[in-house]
N, C-alpha and C positions, 0 to 999 in steps of 0.2 A: 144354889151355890154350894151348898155343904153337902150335896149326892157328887160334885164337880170333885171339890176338894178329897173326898173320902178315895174318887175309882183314881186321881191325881196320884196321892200316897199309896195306893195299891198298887197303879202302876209304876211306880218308880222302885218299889222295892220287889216286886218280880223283874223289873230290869235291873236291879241290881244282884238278888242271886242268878240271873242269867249270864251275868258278865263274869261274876265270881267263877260261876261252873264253866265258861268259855276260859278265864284265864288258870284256874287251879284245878281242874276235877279231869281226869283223863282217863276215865274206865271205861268200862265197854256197858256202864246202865245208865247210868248218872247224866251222863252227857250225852248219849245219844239218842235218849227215850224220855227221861225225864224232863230235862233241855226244851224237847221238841213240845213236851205237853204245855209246860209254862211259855212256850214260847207263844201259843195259842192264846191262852192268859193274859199274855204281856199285853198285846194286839186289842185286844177285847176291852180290857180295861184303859187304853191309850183311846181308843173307840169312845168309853161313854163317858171320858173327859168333855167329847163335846156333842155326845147326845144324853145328858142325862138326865134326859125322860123314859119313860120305860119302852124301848126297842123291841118289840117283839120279837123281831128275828136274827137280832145283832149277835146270837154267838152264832147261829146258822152260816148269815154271811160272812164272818170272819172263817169260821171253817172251810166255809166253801172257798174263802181267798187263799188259804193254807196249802187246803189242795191245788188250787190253780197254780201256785207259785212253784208246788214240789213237780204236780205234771209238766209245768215249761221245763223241767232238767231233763224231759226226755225230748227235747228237741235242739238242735243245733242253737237257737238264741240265748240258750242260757253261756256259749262259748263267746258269741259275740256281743254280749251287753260289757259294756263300760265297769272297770274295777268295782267301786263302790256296791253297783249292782250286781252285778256278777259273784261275790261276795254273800250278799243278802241272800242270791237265790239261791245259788251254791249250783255244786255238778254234776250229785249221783241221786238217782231215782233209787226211792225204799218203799217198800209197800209198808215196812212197819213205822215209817214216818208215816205215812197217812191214819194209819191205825191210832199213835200217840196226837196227830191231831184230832181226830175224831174224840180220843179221851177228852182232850182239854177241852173240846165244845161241848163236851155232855159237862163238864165241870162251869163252862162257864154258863151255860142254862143255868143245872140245877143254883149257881149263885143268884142267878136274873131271880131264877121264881121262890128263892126263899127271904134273898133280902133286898132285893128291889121291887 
């Protein structure tokens, strides 16, 4: 219950400077790169809200989900999904988004194997 609680307030307060830098932060680092690495984080941590047990490969998979979601913007479904989603996936394909997800899954390892 207290590994529940701890990744619970971790993820609420990386989704909270996530919404911060969505509503106030408009630079061309911050928000685009930085953003995207926490956004990895957010995910990961929202994750072992309800695995937490030790996941061996739960930042893999969530990277790997990161990618798969940034690859569907290179196909027409990301035009045709419903607002909401459409949104979440977003439009444009970046290879340096997959790179900032890749950071955030080595960030979220190395948190797995130093304090979980």
């Amino acid at each position: 219950m207290k590994k529940r609680l701890i990744c619970a307030g971790i993820f609420a307060a990386v989704l909270g400077i996530e919404v911060l830098i969505a509503l106030f932060v408009h630079d061309a680092f911050v928000r685009p790169y930085f953003g995207d690495v926490l956004a990895v984080v957010c995910v990961y941590f929202f994750a072992r809200i309800f695995l937490p047990e030790k996941p061996r490969y739960l930042s893999i998979f969530v990277t790997a989900f990161a990618f798969v979601v940034e690859l569907v913007q290179l196909t027409p479904l990301s035009e045709i999904l419903p607002s909401p989603l459409s949104i979440i996936v977003g439009g444009t394909f970046d290879f340096a988004d997959l790179a900032c997800y890749l950071v955030g899954g080595v960030i979220c390892f190395l948190i797995d194997k130093k304090f979980f």
